[in-house]
C-alpha positions in Angstrom: 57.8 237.0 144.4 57.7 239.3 147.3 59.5 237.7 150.2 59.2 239.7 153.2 54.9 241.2 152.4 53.3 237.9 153.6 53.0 240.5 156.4 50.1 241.9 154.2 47.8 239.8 156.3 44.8 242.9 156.7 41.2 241.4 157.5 39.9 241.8 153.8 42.8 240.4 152.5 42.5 237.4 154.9 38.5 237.0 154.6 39.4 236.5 150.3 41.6 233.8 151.6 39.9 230.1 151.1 40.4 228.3 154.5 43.9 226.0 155.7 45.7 228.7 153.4 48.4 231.1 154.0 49.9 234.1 152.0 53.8 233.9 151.4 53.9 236.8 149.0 53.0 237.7 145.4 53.8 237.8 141.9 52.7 240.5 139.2 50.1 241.3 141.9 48.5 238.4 142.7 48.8 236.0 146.1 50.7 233.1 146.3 49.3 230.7 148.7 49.6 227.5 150.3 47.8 224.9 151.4 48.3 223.4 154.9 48.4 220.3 152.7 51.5 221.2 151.9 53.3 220.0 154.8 51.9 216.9 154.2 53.1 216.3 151.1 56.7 217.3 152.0 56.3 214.8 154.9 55.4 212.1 152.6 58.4 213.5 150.1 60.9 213.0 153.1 59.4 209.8 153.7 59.9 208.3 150.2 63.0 209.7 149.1 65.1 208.6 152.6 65.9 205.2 151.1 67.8 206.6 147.8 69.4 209.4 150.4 70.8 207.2 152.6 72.1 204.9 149.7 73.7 207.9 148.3 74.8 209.4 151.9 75.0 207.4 154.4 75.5 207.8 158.0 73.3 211.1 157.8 70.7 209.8 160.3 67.2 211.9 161.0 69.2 214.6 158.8 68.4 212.2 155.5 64.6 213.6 155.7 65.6 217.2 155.6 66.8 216.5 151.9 63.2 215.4 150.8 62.1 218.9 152.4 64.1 220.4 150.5 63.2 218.6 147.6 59.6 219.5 147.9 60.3 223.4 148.2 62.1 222.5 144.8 59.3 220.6 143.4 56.8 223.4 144.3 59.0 226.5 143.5 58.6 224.9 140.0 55.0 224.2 140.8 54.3 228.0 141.2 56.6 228.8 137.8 54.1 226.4 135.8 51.0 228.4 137.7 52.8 231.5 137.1 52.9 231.1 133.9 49.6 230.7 133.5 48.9 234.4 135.8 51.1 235.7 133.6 49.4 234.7 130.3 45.8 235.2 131.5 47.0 238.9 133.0 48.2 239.1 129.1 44.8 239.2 127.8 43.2 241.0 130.4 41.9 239.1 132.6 42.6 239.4 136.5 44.2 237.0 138.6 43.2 236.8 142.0 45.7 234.3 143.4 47.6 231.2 142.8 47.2 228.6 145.5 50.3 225.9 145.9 48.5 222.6 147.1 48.6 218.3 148.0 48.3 217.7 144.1 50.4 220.6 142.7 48.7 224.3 142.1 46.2 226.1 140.6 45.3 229.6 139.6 42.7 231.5 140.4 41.8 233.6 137.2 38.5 236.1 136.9 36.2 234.8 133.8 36.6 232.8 131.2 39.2 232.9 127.7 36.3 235.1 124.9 37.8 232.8 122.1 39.9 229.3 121.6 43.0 231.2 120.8 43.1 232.6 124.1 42.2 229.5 126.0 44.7 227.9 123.9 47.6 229.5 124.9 46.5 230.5 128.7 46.7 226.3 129.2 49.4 225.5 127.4 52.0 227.6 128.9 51.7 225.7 131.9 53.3 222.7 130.4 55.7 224.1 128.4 57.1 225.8 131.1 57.3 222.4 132.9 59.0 221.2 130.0 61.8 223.5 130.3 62.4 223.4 133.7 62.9 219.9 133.2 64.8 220.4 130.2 66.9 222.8 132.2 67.4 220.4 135.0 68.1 217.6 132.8 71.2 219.6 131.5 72.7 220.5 135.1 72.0 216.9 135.9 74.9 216.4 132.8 77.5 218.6 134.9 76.4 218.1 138.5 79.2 216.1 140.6 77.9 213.4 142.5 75.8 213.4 146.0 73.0 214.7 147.0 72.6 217.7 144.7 72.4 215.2 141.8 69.8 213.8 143.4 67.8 216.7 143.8 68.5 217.7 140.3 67.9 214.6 138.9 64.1 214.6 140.9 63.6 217.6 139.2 64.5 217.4 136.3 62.4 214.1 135.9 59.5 215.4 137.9 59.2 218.6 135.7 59.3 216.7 132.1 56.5 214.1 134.2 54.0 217.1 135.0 54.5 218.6 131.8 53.7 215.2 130.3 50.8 215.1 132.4 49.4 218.3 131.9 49.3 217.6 128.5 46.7 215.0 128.6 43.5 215.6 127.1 41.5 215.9 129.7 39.7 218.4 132.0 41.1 219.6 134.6 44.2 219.1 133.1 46.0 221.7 131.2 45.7 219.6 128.1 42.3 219.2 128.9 41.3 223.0 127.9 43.8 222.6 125.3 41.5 219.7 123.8 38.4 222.0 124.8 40.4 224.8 122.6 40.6 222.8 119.7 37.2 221.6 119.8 35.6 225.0 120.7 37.9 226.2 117.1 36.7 223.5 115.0 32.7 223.6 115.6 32.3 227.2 117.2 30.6 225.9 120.4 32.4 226.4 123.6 29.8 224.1 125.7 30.6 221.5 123.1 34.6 221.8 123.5 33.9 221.5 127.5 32.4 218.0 127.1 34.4 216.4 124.9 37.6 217.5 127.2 35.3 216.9 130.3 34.8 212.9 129.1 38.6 212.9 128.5 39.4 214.1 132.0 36.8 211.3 132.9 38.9 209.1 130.4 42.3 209.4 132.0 40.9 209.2 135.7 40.0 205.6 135.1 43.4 204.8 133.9 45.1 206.4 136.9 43.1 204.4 139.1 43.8 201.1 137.3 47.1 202.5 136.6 49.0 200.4 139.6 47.2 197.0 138.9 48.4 197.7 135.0 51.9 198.1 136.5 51.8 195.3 138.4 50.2 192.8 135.9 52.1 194.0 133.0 55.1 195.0 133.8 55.9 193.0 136.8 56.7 196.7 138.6 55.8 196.0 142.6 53.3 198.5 143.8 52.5 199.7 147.5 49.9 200.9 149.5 50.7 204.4 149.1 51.1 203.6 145.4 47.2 202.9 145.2 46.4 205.5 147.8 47.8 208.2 145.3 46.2 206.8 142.6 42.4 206.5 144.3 43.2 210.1 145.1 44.0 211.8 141.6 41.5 209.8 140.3 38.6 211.1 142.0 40.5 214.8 141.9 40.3 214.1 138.1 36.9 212.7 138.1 35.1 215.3 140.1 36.9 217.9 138.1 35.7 216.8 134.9 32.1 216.0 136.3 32.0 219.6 137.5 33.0 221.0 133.5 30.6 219.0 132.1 27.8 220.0 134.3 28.9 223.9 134.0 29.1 223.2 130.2 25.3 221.9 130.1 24.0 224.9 132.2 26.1 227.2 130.0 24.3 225.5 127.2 21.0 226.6 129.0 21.8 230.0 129.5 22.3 230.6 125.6 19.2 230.5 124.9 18.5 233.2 128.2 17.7 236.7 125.8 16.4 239.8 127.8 14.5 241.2 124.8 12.5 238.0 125.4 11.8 238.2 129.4 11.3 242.1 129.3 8.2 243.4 131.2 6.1 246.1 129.6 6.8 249.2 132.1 5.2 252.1 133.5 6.8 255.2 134.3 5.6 257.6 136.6 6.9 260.4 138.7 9.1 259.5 142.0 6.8 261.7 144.1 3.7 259.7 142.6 1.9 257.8 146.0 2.7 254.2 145.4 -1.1 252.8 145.9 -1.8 255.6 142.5 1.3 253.8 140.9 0.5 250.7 141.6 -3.1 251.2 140.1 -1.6 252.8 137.1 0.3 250.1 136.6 -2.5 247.4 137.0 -4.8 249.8 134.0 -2.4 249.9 132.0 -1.1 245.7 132.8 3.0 246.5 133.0 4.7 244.2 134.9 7.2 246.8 136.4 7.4 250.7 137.3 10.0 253.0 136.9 10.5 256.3 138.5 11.4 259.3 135.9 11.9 262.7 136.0 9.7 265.6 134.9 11.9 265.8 131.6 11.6 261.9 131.2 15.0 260.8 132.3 14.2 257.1 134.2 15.4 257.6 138.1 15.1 254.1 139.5 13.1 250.7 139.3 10.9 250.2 141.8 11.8 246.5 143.9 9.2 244.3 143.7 10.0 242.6 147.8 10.0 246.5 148.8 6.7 246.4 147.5 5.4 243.4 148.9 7.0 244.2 152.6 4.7 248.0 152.3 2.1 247.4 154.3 -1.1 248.2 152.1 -2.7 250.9 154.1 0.5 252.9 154.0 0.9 253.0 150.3 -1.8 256.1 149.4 0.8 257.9 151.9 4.2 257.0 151.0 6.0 258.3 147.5 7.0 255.5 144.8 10.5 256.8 145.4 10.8 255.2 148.8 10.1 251.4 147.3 12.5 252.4 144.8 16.5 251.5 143.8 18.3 254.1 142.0 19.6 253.3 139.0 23.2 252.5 139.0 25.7 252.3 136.1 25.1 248.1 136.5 21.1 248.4 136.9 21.4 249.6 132.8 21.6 247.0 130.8 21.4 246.7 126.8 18.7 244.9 125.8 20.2 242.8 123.5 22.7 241.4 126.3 22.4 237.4 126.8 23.6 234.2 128.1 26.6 234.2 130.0 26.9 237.8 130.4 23.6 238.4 131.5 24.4 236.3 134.3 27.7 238.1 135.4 25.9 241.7 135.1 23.4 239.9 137.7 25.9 238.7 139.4 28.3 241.5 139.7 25.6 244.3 140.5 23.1 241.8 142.4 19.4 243.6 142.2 15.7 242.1 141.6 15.1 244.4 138.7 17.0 245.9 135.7 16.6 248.9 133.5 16.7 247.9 129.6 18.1 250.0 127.0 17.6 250.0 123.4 20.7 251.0 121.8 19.0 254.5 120.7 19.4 255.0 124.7 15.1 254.6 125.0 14.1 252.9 127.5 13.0 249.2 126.0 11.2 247.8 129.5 12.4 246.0 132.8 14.3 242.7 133.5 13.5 240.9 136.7 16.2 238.7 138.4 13.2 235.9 139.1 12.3 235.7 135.7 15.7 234.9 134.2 16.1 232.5 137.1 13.0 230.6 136.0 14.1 230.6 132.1 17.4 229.3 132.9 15.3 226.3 135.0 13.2 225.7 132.3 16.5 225.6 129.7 
């Protein structure tokens, strides 16, 4: 991690930034941040670990909380090895990871698009816990040789805090780690992604019950005396873990939908015509020959741009007989092509990355197979 570029603080960098976060540096090229919740947490951390301190040390005074500071910047510089871990695996298969974000509940990254098969998803989660595992593992071993005092305590924390969130993490549930490890497995055996997201998003659902009933079952079974914060904690997990998983198994449904979204099927019959045409002659042309879109082309053919429906519409009519098609037009980009066979999912992130109202489609002899409009694959996806 770089230690002295959190100075990298230019506007654009900032405005990518979500809010109560700062940047402390980087690793392999993407942020690390933290959450102003942070400082809560390693409050609370102070709090709670003061008692065992000052059995250990006594006589240390207000100095007894700056241990459980310490402890937390521990706790979260293992944190940010489990998320790293994670970067590091997702950067492996090419994706792009924007940021990893330290927060009150532990850390997440920030990774652009999702795993193409179960192998990858597979392994992105699962690194997560494994490296928790070994930190613990690691920590449980100095914990062997460590002289007594305070530095046993801390390695003792982390040692059993690591092997706890790797535990954790390995629970089958969304948004767990084990969760998309589940969804992995699922996704393998029956081929459907959407399918894998449920079944791991009703797990996440699963285990946020239990952590919510999770201090009564201590303290009816196991005679274990629970506090306020105790049940505070829990309430809050639990609807982190809830919401997460209701959130999957929504995205998996509309996911579901969006299968079924094929171009070929929502093309438009087009008209081309020549970009110095007068758009009240296109437009007639257009309304002979009943296409639903126009492109300009050139004199040998080759399509120039799609002409935007709202540009249209805003044209007042007594100005069209003077104006050329060309002005109500959008050139066509490299993202304004798109094969015609392209569906689902990707359709929607060629829409989203190069927003537009209209799209060229290409047959894959390069000939021009007719025009995609934005509203019209918004209204399929509606309709399911």
């Amino acid at each position: 991690m770089s230690s002295s570029d959190p100075g990298d603080d230019r506007p654009e960098r900032r405005a990518q930034r979500p809010p109560g976060t700062f940047r402390i540096g980087s690793i392999a090229g993407s942020d690390v941040l933290v959450s102003s919740s942070w400082f809560l947490v390693a409050g609370l951390i102070a709090v709670l670990m003061a008692p065992r301190v000052d059995q250990i040390e006594p006589g240390l005074g207000a100095w007894k909380y700056l241990v459980g500071v310490v402890f937390a910047v521990a706790l979260y510089g293992a944190v940010l090895l489990h998320e790293a871990s994670h970067a590091v695996a997702a950067r492996r298969y090419g994706f792009q990871v924007h940021s990893i974000t330290l927060h009150f509940l532990g850390g997440v990254t920030a990774i652009e698009g999702e795993a193409r098969s179960p192998r990858q998803e597979f392994w992105i989660a699962v690194v997560g816990p494994v490296t928790s595992l070994v930190v613990g593992a690691a920590a449980l071993g100095l914990w062997f040789v460590t002289p007594e005092g305070l530095l046993l305590l801390v390695v003792e924390g982390l040692a059993g805090a690591n092997i706890l969130i790797g535990l954790l993490n390995l629970v089958p549930g969304l948004p767990l780690d084990g969760g998309r490890v589940l969804k992995a497995a699922v996704w393998k055996l029956t081929g459907h992604v959407e399918t894998g997201v449920v079944a791991a998003g009703w797990g996440g659902r699963v285990t946020a019950v239990a952590v919510l009933f999770y201090p009564v079952a201590q303290s009816a079974f196991f005679g274990v005396q629970t506090t306020v914060v105790d049940y505070v904690l829990s309430i809050v997990i639990a609807m982190f873990l809830w919401s997460g998983a209701t959130q999957a198994i929504m995205s998996a449904r509309i996911r579901s939908r969006l299968t079924r979204v094929v171009a070929r099927d929502l093309a438009r019959r087009t008209l081309a015509v020549p970009d110095d045409l007068p758009l009240a002659e296109a437009l007639r042309r257009a309304q002979e020959a009943q296409a639903g879109s126009i492109i300009t082309v050139t004199s040998g053919g080759a399509p120039v741009g799609v002409v935007d429906e709202a540009a249209v519409r805003a044209m007042p009519a007594d100005r069209r007989p003077w104006v050329a098609t060309s002005v109500v037009t959008r050139t066509l980009e490299a993202g304004l092509r798109l094969p015609v066979a392209i569906t689902g999912s990707e359709l929607v992130e060629a829409i989203r990355t190069t927003p537009a109202s209209e799209y060229l489609l290409m047959d894959a002899d390069g000939s021009i197979y007719g025009v995609l409009a934005t509203a019209d694959v918004e209204r399929a996806i509606r309709a399911g």
